[in-house]
Biopython code that builds the backbone (N, CA, C, O; Angstrom):
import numpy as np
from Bio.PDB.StructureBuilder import StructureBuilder

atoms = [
    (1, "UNK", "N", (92.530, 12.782, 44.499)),
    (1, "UNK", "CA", (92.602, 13.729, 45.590)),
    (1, "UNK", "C", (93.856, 14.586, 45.421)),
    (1, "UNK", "O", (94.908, 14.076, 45.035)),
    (2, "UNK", "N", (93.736, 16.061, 45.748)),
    (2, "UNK", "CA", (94.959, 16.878, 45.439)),
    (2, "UNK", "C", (96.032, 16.452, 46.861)),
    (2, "UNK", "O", (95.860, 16.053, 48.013)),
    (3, "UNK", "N", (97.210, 16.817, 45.961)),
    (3, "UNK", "CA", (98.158, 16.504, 47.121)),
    (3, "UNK", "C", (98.250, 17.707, 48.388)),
    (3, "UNK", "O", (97.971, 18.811, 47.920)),
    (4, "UNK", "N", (98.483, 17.743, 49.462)),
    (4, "UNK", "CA", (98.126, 18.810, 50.665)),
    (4, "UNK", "C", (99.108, 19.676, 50.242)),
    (4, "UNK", "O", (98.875, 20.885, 50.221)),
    (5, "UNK", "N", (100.200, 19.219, 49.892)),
    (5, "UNK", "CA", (101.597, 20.537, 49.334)),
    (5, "UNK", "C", (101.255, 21.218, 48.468)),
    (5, "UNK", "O", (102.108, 22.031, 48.113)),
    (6, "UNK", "N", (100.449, 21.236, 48.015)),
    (6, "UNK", "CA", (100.239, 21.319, 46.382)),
    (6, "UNK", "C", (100.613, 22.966, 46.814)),
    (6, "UNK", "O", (101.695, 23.532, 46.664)),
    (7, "UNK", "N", (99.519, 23.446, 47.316)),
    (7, "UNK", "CA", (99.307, 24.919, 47.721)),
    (7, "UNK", "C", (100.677, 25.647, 48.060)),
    (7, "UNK", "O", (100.673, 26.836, 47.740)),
    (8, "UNK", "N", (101.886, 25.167, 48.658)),
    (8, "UNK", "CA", (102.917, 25.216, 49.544)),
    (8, "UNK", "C", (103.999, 25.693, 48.654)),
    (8, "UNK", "O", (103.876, 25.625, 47.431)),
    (9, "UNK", "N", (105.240, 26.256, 49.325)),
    (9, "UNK", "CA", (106.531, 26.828, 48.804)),
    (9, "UNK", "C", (107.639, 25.704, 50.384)),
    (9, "UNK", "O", (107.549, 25.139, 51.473)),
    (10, "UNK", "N", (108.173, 25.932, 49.717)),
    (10, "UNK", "CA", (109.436, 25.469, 50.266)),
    (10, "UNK", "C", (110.609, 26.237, 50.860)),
    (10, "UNK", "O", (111.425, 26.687, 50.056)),
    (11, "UNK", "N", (110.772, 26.415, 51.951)),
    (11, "UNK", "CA", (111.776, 27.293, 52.752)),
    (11, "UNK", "C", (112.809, 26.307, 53.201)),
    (11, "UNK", "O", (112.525, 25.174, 53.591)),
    (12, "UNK", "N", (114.134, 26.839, 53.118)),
    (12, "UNK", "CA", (114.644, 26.425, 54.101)),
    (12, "UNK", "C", (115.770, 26.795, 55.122)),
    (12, "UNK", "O", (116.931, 26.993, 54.762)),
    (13, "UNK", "N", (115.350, 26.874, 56.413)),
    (13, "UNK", "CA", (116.255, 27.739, 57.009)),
    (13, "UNK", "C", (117.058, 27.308, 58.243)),
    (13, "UNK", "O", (116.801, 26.170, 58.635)),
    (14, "UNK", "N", (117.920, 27.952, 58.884)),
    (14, "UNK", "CA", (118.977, 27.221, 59.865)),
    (14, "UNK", "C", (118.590, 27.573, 61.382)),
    (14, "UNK", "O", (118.560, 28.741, 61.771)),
    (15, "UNK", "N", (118.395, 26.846, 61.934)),
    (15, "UNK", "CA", (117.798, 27.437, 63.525)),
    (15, "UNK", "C", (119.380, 26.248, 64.233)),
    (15, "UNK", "O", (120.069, 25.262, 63.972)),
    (16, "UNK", "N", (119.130, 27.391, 65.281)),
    (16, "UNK", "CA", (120.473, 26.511, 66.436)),
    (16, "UNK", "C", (119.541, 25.522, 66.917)),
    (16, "UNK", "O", (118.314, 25.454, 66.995)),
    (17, "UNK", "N", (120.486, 24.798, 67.205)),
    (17, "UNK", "CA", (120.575, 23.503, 67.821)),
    (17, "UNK", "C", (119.224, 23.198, 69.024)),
    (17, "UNK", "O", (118.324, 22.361, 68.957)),
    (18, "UNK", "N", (119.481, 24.124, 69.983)),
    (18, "UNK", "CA", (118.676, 24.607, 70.817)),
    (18, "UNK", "C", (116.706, 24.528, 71.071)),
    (18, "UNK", "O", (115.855, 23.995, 71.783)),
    (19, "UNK", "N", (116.864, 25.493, 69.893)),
    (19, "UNK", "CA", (115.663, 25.715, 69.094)),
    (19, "UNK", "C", (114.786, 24.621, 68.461)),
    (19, "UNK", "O", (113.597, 24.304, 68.487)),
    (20, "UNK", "N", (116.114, 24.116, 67.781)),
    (20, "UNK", "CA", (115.333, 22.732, 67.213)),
    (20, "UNK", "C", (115.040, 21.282, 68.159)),
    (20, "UNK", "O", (114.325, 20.318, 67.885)),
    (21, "UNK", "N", (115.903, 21.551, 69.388)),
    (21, "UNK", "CA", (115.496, 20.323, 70.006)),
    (21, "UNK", "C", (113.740, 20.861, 70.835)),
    (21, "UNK", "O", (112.827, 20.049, 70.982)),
    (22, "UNK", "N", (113.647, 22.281, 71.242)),
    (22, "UNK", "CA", (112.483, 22.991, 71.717)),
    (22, "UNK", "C", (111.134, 22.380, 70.307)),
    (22, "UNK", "O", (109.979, 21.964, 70.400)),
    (23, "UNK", "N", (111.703, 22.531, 69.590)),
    (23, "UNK", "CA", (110.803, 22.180, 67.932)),
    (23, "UNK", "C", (109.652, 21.028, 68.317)),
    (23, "UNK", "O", (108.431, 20.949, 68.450)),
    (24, "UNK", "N", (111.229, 19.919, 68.437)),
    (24, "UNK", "CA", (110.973, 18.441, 67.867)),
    (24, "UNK", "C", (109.958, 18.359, 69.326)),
    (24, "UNK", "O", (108.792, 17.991, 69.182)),
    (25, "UNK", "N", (110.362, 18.640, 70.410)),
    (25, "UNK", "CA", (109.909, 18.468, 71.477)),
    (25, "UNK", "C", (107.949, 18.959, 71.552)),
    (25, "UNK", "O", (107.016, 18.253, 71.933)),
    (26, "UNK", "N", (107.927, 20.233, 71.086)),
    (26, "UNK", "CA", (106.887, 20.509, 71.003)),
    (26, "UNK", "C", (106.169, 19.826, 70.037)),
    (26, "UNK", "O", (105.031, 19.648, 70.473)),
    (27, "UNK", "N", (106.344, 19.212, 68.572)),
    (27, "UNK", "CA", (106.047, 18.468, 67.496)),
    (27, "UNK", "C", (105.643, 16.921, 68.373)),
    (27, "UNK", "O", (104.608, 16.366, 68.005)),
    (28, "UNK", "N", (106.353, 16.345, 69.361)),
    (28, "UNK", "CA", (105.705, 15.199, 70.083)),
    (28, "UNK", "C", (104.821, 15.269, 70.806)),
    (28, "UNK", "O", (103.800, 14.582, 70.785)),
    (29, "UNK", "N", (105.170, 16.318, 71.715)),
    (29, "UNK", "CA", (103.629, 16.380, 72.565)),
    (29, "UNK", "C", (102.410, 16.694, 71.864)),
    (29, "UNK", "O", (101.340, 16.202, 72.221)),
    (30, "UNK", "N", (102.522, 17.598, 70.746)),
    (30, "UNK", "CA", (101.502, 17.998, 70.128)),
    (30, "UNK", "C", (100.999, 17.000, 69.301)),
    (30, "UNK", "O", (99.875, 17.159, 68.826)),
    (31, "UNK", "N", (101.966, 15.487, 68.917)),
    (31, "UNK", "CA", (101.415, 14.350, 68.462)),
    (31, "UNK", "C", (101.236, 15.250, 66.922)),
    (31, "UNK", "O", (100.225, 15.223, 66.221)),
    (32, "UNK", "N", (102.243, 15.869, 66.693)),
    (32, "UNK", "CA", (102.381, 16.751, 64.595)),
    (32, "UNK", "C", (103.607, 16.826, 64.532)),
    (32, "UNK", "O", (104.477, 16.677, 65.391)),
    (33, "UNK", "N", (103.662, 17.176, 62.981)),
    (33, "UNK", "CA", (105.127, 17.107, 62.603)),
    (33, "UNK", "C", (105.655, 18.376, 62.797)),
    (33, "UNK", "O", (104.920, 19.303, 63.141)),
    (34, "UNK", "N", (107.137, 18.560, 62.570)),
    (34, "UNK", "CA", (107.770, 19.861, 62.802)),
    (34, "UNK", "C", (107.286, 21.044, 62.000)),
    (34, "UNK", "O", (107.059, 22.109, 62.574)),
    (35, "UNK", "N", (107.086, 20.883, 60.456)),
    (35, "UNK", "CA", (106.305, 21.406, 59.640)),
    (35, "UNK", "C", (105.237, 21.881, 60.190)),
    (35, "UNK", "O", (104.963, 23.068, 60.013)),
    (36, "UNK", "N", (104.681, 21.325, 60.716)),
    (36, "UNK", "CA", (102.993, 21.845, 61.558)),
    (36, "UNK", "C", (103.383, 22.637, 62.395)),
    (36, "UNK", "O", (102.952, 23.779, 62.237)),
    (37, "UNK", "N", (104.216, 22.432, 63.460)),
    (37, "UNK", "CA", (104.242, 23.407, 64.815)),
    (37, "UNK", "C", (104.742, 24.772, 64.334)),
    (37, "UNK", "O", (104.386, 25.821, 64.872)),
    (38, "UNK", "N", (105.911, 24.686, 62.889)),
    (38, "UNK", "CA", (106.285, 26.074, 62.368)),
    (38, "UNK", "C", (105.522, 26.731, 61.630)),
    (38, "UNK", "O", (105.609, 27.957, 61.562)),
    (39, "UNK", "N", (104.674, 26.058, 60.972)),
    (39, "UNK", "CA", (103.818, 27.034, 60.185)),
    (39, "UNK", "C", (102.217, 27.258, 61.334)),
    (39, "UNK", "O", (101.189, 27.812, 60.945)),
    (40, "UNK", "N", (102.337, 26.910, 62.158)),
    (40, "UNK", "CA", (101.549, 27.426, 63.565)),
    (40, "UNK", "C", (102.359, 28.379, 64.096)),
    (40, "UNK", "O", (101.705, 29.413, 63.958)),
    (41, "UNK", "N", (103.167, 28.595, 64.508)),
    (41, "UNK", "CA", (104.014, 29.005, 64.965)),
    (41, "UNK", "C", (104.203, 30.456, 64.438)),
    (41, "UNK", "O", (103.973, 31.346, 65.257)),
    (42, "UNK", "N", (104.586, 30.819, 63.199)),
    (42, "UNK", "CA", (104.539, 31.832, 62.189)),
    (42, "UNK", "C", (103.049, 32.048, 61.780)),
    (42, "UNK", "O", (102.965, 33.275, 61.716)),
    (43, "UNK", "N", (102.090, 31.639, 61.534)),
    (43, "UNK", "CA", (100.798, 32.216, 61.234)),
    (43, "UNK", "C", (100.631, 33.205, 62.946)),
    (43, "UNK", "O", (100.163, 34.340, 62.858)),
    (44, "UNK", "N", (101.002, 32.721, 64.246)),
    (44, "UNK", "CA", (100.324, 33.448, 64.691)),
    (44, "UNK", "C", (101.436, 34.263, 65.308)),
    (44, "UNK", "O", (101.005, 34.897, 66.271)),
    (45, "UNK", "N", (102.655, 34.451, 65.092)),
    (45, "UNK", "CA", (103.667, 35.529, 64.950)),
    (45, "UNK", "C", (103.070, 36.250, 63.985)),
    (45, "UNK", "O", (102.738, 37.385, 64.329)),
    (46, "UNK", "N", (102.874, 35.983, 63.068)),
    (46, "UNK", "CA", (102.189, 37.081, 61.963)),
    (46, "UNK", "C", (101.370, 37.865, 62.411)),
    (46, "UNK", "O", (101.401, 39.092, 62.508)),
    (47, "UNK", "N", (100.444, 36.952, 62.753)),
    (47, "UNK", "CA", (98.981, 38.000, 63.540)),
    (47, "UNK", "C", (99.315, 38.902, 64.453)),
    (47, "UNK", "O", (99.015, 40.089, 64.324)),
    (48, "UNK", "N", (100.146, 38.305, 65.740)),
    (48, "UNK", "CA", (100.409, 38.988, 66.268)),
    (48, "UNK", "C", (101.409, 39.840, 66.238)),
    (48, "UNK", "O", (101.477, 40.822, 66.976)),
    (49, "UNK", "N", (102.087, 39.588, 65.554)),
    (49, "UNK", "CA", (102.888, 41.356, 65.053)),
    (49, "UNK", "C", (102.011, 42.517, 64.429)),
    (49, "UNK", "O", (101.917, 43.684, 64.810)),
    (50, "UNK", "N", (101.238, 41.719, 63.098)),
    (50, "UNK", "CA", (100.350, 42.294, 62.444)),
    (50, "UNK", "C", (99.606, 43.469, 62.990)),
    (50, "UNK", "O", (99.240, 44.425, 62.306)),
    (51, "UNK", "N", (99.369, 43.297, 64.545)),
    (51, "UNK", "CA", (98.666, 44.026, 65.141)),
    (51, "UNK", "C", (98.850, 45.181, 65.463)),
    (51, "UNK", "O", (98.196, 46.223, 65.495)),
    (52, "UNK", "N", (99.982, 44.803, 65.733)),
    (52, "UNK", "CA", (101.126, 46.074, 66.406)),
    (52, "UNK", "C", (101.264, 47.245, 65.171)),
    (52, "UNK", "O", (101.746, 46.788, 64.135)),
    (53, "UNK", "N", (100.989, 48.361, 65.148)),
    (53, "UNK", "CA", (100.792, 49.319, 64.440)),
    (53, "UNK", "C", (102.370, 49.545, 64.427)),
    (53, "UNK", "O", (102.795, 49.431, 63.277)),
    (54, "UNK", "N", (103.198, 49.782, 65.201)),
    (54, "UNK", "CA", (104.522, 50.020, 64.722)),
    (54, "UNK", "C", (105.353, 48.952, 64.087)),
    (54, "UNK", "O", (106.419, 49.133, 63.499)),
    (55, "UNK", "N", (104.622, 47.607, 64.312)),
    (55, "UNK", "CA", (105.906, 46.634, 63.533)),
    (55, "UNK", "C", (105.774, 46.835, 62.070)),
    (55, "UNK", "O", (105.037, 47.702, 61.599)),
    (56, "UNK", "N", (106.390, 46.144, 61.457)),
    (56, "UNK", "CA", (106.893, 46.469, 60.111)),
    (56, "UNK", "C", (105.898, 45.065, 59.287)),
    (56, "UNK", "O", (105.633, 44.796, 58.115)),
    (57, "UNK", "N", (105.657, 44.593, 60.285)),
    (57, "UNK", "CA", (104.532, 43.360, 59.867)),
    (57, "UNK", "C", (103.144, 44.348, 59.753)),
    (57, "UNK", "O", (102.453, 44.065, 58.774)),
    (58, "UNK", "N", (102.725, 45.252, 60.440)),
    (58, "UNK", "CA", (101.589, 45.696, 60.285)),
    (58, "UNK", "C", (101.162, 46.044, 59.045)),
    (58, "UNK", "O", (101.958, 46.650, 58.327)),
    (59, "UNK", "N", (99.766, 45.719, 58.521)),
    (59, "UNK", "CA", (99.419, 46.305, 56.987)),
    (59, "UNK", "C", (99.792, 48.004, 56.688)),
    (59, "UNK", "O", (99.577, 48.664, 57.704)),
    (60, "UNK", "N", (100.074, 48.464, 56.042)),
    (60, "UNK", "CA", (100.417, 49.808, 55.565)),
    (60, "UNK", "C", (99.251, 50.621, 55.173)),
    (60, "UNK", "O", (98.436, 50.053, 54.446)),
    (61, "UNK", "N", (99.031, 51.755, 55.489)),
    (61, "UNK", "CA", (98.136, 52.224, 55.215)),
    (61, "UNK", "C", (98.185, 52.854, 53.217)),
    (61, "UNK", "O", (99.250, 53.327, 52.820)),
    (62, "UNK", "N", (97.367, 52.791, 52.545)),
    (62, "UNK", "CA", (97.313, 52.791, 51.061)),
    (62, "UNK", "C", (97.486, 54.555, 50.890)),
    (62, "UNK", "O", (96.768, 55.460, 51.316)),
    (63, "UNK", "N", (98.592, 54.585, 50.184)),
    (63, "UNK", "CA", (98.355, 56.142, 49.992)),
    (63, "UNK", "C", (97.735, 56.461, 48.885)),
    (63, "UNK", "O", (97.689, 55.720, 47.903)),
    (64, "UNK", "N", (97.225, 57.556, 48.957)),
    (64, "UNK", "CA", (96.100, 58.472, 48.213)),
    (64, "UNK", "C", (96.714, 59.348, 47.516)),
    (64, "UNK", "O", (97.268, 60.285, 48.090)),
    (65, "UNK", "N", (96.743, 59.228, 46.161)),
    (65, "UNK", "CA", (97.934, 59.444, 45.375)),
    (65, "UNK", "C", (96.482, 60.774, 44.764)),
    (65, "UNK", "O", (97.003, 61.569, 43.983)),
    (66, "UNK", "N", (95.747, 60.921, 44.869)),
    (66, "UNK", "CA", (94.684, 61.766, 44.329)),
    (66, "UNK", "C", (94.602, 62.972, 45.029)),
    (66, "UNK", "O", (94.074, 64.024, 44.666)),
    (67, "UNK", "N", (95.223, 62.687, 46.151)),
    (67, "UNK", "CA", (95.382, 63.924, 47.140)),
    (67, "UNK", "C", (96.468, 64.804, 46.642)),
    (67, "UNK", "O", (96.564, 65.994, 46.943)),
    (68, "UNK", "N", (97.276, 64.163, 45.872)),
    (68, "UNK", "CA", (98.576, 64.606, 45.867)),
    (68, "UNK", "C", (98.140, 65.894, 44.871)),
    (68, "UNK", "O", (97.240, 65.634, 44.072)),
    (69, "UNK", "N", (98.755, 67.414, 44.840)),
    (69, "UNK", "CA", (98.554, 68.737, 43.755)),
    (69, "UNK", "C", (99.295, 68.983, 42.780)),
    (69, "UNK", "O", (100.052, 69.777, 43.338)),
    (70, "UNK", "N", (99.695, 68.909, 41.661)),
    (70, "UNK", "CA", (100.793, 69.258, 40.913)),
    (70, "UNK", "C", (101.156, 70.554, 41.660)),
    (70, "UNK", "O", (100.482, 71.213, 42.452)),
    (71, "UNK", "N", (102.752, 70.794, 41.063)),
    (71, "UNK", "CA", (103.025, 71.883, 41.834)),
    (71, "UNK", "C", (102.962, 73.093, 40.415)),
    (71, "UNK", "O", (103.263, 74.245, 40.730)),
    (72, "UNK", "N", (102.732, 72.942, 39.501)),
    (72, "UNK", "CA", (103.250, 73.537, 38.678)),
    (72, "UNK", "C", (101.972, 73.583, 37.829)),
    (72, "UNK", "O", (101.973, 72.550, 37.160)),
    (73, "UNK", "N", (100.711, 74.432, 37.512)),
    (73, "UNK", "CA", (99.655, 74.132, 36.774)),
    (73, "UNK", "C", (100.211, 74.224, 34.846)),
    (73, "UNK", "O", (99.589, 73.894, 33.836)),
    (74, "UNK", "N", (101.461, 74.752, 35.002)),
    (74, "UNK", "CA", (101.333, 75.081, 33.660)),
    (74, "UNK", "C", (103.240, 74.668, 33.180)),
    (74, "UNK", "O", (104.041, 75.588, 33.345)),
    (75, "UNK", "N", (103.629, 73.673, 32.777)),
    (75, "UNK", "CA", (105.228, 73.332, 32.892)),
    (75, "UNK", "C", (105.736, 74.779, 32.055)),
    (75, "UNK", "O", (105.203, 75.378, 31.121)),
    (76, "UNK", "N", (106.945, 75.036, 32.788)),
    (76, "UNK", "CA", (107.812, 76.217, 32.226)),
    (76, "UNK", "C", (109.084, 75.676, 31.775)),
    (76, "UNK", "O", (109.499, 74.828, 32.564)),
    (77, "UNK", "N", (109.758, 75.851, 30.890)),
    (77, "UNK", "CA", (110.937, 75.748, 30.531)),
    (77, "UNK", "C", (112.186, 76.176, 31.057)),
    (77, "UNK", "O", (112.894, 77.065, 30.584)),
    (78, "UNK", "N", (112.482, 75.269, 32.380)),
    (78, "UNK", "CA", (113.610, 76.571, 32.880)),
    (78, "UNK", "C", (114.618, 76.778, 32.426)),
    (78, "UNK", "O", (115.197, 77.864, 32.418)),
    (79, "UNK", "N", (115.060, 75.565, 31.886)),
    (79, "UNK", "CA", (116.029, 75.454, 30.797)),
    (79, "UNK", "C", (116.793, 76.380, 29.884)),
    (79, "UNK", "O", (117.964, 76.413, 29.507)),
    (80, "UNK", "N", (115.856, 77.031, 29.687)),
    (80, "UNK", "CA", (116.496, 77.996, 28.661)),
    (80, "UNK", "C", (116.427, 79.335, 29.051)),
    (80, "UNK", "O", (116.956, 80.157, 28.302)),
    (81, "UNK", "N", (115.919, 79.693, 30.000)),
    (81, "UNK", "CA", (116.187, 80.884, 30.968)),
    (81, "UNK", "C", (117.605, 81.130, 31.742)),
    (81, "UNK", "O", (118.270, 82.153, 31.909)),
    (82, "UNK", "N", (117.832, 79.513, 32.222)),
    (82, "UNK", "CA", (119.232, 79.506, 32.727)),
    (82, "UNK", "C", (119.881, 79.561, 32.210)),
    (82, "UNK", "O", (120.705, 80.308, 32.738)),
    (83, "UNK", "N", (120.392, 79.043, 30.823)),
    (83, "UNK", "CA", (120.955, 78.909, 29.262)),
    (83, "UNK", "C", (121.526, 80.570, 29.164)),
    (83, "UNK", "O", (122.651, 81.004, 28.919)),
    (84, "UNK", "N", (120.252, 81.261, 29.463)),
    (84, "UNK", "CA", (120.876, 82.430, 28.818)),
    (84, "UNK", "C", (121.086, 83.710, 29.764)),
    (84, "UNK", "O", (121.609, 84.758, 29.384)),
    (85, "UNK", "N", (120.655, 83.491, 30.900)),
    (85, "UNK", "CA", (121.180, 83.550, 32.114)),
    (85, "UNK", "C", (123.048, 83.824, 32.409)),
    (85, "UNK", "O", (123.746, 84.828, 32.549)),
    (86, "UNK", "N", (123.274, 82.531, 32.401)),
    (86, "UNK", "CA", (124.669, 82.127, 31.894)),
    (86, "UNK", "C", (125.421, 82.682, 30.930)),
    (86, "UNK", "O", (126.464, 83.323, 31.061)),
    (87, "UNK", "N", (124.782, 82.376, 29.869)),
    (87, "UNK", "CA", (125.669, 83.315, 28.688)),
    (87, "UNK", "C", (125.840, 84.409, 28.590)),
    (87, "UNK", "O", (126.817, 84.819, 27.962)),
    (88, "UNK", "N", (124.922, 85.284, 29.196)),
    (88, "UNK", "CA", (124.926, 86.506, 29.553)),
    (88, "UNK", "C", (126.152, 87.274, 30.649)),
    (88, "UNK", "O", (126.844, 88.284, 30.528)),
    (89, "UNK", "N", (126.009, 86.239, 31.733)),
    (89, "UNK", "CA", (126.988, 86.677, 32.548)),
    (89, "UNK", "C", (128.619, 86.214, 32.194)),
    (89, "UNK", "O", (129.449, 87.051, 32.549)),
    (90, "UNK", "N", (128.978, 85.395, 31.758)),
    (90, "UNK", "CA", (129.964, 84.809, 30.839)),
    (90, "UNK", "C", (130.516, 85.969, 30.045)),
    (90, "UNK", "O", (131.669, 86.385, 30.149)),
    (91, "UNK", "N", (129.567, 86.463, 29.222)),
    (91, "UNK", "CA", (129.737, 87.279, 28.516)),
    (91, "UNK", "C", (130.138, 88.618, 28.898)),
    (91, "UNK", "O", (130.905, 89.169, 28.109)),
    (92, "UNK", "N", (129.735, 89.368, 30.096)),
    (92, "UNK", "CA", (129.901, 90.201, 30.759)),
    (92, "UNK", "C", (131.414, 89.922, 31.568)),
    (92, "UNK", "O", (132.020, 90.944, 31.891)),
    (93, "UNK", "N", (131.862, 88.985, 31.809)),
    (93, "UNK", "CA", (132.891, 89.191, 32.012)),
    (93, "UNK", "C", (133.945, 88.948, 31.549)),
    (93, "UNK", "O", (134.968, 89.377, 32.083)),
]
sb = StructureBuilder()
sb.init_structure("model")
sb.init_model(0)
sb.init_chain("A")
sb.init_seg("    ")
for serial, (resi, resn, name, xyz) in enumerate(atoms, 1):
    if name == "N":
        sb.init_residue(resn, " ", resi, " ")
    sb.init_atom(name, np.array(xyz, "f"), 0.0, 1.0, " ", f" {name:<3s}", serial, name[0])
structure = sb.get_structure()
């Protein structure tokens, strides 16, 4: 049988004191471990941010890079217009 972690990454992060006694507390009544109530916890923070068109959790809309026009149908060299541009006026004075 595969192990249940298998799938899993490993975080680890610092919550106050506070927080974590709110954790453990909810992890008993709910009769699960702390692990369980946070990754409950964050799946449906996800969603529900997700939703929200202005959070930064929301999916992004895919841009359409086909829309985009060159600006330039035919490349010009400006390079050497300015080149001599320059030397010209240099020269003039």
């Amino acid at each position: 049988m595969a192990d249940p972690t298998e799938n899993m990454v490993l975080r680890t992060i610092y919550l106050p004191k506070e927080l974590d006694q709110q954790l453990k507390a909810a992890a008993i009544r709910g009769d699960r471990s702390k692990g369980d109530v946070i990754r409950e916890l964050i799946a449906a923070g996800m969603k529900t941010l997700g939703e929200d068109k202005t959070s930064y959790l929301a999916p992004s809309i895919p841009v359409r890079t086909h829309a985009v026009r060159p600006t330039a149908v035919k490349p010009r060299l400006v390079s050497k217009h300015v080149k001599k541009k320059k030397t010209r006026a240099l020269a003039k004075a």
